[in-house]
N, C-alpha and C positions, 0 to 999 in steps of 0.2 A: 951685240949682234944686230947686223940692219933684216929688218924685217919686211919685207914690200908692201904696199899700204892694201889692206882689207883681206889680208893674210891671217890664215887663226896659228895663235901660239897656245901650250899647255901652262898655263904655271903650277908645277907643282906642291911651292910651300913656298909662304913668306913670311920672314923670319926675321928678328933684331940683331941674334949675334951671327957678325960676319963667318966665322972659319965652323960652324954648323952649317951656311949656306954653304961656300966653298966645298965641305966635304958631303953634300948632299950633290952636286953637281958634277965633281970627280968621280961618283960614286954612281950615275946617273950616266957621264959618259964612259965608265967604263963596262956600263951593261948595253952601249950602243946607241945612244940616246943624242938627239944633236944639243944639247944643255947649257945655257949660259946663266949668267948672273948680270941683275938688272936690276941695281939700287936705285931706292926713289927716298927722297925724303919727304913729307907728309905732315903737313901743317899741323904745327899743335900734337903729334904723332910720333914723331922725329923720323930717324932714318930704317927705312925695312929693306931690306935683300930679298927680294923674289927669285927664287929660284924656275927659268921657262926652259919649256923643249919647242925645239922646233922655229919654223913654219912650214904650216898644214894649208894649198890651196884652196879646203874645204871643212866644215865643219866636221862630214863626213870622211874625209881622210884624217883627222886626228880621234875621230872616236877608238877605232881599236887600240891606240895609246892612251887614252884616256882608260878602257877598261882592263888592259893592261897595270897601268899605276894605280888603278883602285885595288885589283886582286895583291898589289904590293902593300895595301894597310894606306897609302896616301890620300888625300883628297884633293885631287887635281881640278882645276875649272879650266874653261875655255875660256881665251881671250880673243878677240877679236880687234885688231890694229886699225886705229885710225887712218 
């Protein structure tokens, strides 16, 4: 997903095995959620699947998804794009 630069994303969870991210994301967009998947590999770390929603113009336009995914048991952070 392109994200335009100084846009905040949610990531939801990031994860090692792939097809628990994939079905955390299907799962995600099918409660309406805009969700992709966004592999990184990580030095000495290996590869993690983060699972993001979004981009939010605003810190505050992503909060009520953020407290949304919290009352879901998640622990989402905010990302802020380069």
């Amino acid at each position: 997903a392109d994200v335009p630069k100084g846009a905040y994303t949610i990531q939801a969870a990031s994860v090692k095995n792939k097809p628990d991210a994939d079905r955390l994301v299907n799962k995600l967009i099918r409660r309406g959620y805009p969700a992709y998947l966004l592999t990184s590999r990580i030095e000495g770390k290996g590869t993690w699947h983060r699972v993001r929603i979004g981009a939010y113009p605003t810190s505050d336009a992503a909060k009520p998804v953020l407290a949304e995914l919290r009352r879901a048991g998640m622990k989402p952070i905010l990302v802020k794009t380069k």
